[in-house]
NUTI-106081 format. One record per residue (C-alpha): residue in one letter; x, y, z. Coordinates in steps of 0.5 Angstrom, whole numbers, padded with zeros to 4 digits, always signed. Example, Ala and Ser with C-alpha at 12.3 -4.5 7.8 and 13.67 -1.06 7.14 Angstrom:
! residues 2
A+0025-0009+0016 S+0027-0002+0014 
This chain:
! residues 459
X-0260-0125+0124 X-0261-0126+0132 X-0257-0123+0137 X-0253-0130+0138 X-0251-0130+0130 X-0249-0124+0130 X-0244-0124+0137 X-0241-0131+0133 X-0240-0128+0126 X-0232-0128+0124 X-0232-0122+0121 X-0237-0117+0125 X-0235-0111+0128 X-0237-0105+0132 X-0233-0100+0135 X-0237-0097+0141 X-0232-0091+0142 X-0231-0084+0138 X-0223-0085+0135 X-0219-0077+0137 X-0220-0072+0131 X-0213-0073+0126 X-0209-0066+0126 X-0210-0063+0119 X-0205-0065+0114 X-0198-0061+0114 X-0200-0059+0107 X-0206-0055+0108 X-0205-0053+0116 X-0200-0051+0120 X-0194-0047+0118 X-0191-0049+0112 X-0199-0049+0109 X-0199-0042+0110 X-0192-0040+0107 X-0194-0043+0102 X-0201-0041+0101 X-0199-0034+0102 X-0192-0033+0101 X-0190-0037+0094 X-0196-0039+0092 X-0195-0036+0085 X-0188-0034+0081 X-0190-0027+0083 X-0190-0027+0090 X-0184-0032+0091 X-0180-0026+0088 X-0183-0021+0092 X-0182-0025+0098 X-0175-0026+0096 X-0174-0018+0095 X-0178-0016+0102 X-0172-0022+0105 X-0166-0018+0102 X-0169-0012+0104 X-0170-0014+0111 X-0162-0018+0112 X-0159-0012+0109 X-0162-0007+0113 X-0164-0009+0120 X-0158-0012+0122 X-0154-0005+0121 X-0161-0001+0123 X-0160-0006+0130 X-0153-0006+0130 X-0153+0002+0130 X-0159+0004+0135 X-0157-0001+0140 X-0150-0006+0140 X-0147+0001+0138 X-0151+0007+0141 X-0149+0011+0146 X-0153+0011+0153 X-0150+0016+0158 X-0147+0022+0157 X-0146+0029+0159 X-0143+0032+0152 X-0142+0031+0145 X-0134+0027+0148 X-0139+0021+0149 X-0141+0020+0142 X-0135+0021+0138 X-0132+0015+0135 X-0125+0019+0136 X-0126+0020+0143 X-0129+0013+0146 X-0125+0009+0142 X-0129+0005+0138 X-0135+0006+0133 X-0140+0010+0136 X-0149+0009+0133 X-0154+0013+0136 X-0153+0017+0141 X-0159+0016+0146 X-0154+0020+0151 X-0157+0026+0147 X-0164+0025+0148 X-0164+0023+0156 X-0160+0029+0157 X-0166+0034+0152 X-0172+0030+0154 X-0175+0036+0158 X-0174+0040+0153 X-0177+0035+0149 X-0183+0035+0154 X-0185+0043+0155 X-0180+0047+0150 X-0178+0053+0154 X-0184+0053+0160 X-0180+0055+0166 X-0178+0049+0171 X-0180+0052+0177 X-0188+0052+0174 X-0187+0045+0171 X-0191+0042+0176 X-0197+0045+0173 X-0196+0041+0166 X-0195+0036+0170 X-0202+0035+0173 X-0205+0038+0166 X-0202+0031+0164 X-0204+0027+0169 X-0212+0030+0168 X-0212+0029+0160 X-0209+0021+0162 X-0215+0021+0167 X-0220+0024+0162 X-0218+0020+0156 X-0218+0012+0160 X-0224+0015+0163 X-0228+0016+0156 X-0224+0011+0153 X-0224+0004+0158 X-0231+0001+0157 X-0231-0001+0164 X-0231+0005+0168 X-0237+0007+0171 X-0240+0014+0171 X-0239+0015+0163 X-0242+0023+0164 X-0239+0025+0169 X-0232+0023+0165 X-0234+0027+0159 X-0236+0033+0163 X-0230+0032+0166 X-0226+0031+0161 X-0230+0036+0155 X-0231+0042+0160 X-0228+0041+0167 X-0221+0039+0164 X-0221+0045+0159 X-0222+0049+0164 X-0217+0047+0169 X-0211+0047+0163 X-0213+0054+0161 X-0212+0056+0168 X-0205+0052+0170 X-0202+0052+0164 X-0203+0060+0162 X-0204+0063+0170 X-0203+0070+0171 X-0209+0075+0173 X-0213+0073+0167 X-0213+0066+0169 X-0214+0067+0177 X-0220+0071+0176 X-0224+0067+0171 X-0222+0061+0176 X-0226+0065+0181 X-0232+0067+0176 X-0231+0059+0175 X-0232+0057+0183 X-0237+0063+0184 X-0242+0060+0179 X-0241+0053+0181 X-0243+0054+0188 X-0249+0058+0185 X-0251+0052+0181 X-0250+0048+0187 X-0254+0053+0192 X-0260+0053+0187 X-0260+0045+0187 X-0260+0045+0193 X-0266+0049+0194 X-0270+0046+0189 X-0269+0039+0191 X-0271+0042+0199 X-0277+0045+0196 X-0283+0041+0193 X-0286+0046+0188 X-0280+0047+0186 X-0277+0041+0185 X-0283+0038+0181 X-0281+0045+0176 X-0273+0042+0176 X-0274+0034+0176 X-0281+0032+0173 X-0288+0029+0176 X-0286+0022+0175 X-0279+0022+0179 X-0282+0027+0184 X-0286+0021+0188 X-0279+0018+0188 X-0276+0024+0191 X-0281+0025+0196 X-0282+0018+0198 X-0274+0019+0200 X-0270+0021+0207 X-0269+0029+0207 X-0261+0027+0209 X-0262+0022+0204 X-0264+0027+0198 X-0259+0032+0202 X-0253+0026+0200 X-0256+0026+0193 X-0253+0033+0189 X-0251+0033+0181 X-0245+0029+0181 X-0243+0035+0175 X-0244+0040+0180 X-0239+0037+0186 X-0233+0034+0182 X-0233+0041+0179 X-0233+0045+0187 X-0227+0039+0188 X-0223+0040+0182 X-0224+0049+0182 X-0224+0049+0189 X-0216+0045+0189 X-0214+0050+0183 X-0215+0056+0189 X-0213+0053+0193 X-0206+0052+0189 X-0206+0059+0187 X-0207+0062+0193 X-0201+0057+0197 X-0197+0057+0190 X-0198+0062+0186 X-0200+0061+0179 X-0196+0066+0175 X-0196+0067+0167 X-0193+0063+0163 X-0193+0066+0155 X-0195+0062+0149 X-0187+0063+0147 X-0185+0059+0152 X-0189+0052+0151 X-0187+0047+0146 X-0185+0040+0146 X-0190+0034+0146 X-0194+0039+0151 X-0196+0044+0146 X-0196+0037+0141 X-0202+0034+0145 X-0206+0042+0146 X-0206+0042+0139 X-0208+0035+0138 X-0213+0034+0143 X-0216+0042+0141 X-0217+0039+0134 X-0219+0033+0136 X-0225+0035+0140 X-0227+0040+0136 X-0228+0037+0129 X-0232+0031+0130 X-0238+0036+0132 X-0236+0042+0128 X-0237+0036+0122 X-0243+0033+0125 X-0246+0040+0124 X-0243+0042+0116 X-0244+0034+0114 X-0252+0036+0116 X-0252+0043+0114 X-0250+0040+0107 X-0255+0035+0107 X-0260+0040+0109 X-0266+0042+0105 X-0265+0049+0107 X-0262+0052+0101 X-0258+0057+0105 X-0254+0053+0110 X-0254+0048+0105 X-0250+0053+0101 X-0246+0056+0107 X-0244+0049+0109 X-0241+0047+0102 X-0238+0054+0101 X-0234+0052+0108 X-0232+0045+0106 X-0230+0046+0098 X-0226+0052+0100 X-0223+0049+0107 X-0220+0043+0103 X-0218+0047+0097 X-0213+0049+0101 X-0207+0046+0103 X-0206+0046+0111 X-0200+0051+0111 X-0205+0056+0108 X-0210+0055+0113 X-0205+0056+0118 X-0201+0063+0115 X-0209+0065+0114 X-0211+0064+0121 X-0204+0067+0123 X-0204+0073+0119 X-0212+0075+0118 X-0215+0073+0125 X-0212+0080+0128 X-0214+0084+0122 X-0222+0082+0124 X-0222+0084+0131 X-0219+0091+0135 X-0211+0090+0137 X-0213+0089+0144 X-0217+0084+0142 X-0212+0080+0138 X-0212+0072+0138 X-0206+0069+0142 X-0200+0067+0138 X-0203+0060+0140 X-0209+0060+0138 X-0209+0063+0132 X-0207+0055+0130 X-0211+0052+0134 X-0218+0055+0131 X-0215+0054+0124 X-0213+0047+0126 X-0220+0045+0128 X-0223+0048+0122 X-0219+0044+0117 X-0220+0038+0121 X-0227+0040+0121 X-0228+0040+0113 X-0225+0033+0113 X-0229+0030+0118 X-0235+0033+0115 X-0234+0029+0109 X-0232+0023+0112 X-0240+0023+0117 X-0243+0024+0111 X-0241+0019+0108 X-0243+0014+0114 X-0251+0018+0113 X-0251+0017+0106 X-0250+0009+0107 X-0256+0010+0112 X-0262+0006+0108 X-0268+0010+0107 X-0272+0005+0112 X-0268+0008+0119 X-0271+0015+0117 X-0278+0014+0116 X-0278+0008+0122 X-0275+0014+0126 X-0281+0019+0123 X-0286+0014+0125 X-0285+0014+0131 X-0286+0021+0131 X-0279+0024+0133 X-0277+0029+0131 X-0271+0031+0126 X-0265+0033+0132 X-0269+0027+0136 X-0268+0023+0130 X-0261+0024+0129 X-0259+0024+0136 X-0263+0017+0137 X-0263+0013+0131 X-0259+0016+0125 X-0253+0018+0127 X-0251+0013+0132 X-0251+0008+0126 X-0246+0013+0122 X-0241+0014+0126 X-0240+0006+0128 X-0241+0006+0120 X-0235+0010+0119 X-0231+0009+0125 X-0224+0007+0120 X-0225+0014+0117 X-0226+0018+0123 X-0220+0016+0126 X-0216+0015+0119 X-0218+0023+0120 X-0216+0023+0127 X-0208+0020+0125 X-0207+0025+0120 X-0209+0031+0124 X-0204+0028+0130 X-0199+0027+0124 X-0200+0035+0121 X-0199+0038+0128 X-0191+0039+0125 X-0193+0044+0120 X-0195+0049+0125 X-0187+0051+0127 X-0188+0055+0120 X-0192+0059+0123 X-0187+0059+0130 X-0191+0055+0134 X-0185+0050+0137 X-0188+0043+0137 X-0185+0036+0139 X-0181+0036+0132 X-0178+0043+0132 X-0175+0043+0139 X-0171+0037+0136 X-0169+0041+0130 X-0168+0046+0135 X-0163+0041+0139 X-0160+0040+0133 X-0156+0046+0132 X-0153+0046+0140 X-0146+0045+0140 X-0146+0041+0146 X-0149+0036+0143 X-0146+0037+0135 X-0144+0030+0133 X-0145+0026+0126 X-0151+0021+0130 X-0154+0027+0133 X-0159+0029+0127 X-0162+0022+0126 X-0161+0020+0133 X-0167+0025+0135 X-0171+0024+0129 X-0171+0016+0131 X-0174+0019+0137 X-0179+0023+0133 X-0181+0017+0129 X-0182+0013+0135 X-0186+0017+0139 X-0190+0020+0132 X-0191+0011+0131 X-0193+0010+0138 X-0199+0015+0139 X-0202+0014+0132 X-0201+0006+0132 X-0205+0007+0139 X-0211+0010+0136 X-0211+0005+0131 X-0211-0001+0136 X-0216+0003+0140 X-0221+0004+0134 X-0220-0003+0132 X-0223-0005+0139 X-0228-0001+0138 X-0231-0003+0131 X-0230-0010+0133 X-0235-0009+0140 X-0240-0004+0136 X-0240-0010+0131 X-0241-0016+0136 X-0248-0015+0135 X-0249-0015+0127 X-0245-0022+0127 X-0249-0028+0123 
């Protein structure tokens, strides 16, 4: 058939443009395509979702009606949330949290020093985005920062005293020692060959002398800064002591957490190896700690480290009050973290390992390297599942009469100023609020992370 014949058919026809993509019928995408298909796609689930309906119409307009269209925002006295007094019904009473927020933050910690909460808060924030946000430059200096600087720091602000002041001068004098033996192996080419190797000696070498004066350890200079503004407070302020009686409130909520946190993840990367390892005596030692540790619910735990921690060192040595939970905090987490790494070395193929070994690496190098870094990513859900109950169990240390988040609003609770029916579930709202917003953030932050560990392993 010619080109003519074609161009003068009847009923030829060829379309030259694409036509635009039709939307999806309403029946298998859109929203009423997901109601269906989630929601009643079965006699069972239109039951529960007509349960989980009612509970919602039943409840949340008298939870919204209670905490915010009737609640109570200012106030001076418990006059402003009684339904006699105010002429109406009354709900939350907010006007009490306002009024107790300070002791809900530092407990009993005195007024004139809560500065020094104050800067040991904005450390720990700096510290936590500065490991936390991906894109912050400098990420060893911000774990020296937040693992050793911070600590240090805390200790000294929040305790003070003479015992704080002279371990901040021993701080300061064996930094400007650090910083003086720097200084004099990088001006020293013997020495510097000693200090930084033959292959970056040539580099050094080949650099300005003021240039290699500008260049001291990053570690060393931001510990003369943070040291040397923490004398300079205590000598124009003064930093009297301050007992472990008087802190309470989220401070000692966040010690607790942040001290069990940081130390449990490596304490439980050590026992997860020592239970793994060929070595039958630290083999035994570790399960023996675990087994026992997990045996025992956290309450023991804590009345042990309170009661027994005295009895194995001479009294003037005694453990504070406060640390006494901290260390038997760790060392719970601790028992459960190992599990949680091992299951992530247990899921290691047997591949990685001989890999690793024919490199010739040895077994720390293997397990810094190339085991470990993989089962952490593996387990990240359990790591921080572990770290959100740790957060959570922080509660249970008012039984040994440490005054935590929780127990300065049950301690509120029994004031008369603020004596009202809505006050009792007022303050735990508040409790249930913050415990929700701490634990939904690390969940959120974990989520993240596995998502940008997991970037690379999508096909």
């Amino acid at each position: 058939m010619t080109d003519a014949t074609t161009e003068n058919a009847p009923f030829a026809f060829v379309r030259k443009e694409t036509l635009p993509q039709e939307p999806a019928p309403l029946s298998v995408a859109g929203p009423l395509a997901w109601i269906r298909t989630n929601l009643f796609s079965s006699p069972l689930n239109i039951i529960l979702t007509l349960l989980c309906v009612w509970l919602v119409v039943d409840t949340v307009p008298g939870m919204i009606r209670f905490y915010f269209l009737d609640a109570v925002w200012t106030g001076t006295n418990r006059d402003a949330c009684l339904a006699d007094k105010v002429g109406r019904p009354v709900g939350a009473c907010w006007a009490y949290i306002a009024d107790r927020t300070q002791y809900f933050i530092y407990g009993s910690y005195p007024v004139s020093e809560r500065w020094r909460v104050n800067i040991v808060f904005v450390m720990f924030a700096l510290g936590v985005v500065w490991l936390l946000w991906n894109k912050m430059p400098l990420k060893k200096v911000g774990a020296f920062f937040f693992f050793v600087i911070m600590p240090a720091s805390a200790f000294i602000l929040l305790l003070g005293g003479e015992r704080a002041v002279s371990f901040l001068r021993f701080l300061i004098l064996v930094t400007f020692a650090l910083a003086v033996l720097y200084l004099v192996l990088s001006f020293v080419p013997g020495l510097m060959k000693f200090w930084i190797g033959e292959g970056q000696l040539a580099v050094e070498e080949a650099m300005p002398v003021w240039q290699r004066f500008y260049r001291p350890k990053r570690l060393i200079l931001i510990s003369l800064v943070v040291f040397g503004l923490l004398a300079v407070l205590a000598d124009k302020v003064g930093l009297p002591r301050v007992d472990t009686g008087l802190w309470g409130g989220m401070t000692v909520t966040f010690l607790i957490s942040a001290v069990g946190i940081v130390f449990s993840l490596p304490l439980g990367v050590l026992l997860a190896l020592g239970r793994r390892s060929k070595l039958p005596a630290i083999q035994l030692l570790s399960v023996i700690f675990i087994e026992f540790v997990r045996g025992v619910p956290l309450i023991t735990v804590l009345f042990m480290a309170n009661t027994m921690l005295p009895l194995f060192v001479p009294q003037e040595w005694s453990p504070d009050r406060l640390l006494r939970p901290l260390i038997g905090v760790a060392l719970f987490a601790a028992a459960y973290m190992a599990e949680v790494v091992r299951g992530g070395l247990q899921a290691m193929p047997k591949g990685q390992y001989e890999g690793a070994m024919s490199l010739g690496l040895g077994y720390w190098q293997m397990m810094r390297l190339i085991i470990l870094p993989q089962a952490l990513r593996i387990v990240i859900p359990g790591i921080v599942n572990t770290f959100i109950g740790l957060f959570k169990d922080t509660t249970l240390v008012t039984i040994v009469g440490i005054f935590d988040f929780l127990r300065t609003i049950e301690a509120t609770l029994i004031d008369p100023t603020w004596a009202t029916p809505t006050t009792r579930s007022t303050g735990y709202a508040f409790a249930a609020i913050f415990y929700f917003l701490c634990c939904w953030g690390m969940s959120r932050y974990s989520i993240a992370v596995e998502k940008r560990l997991a970037a690379g392993q999508k096909r």
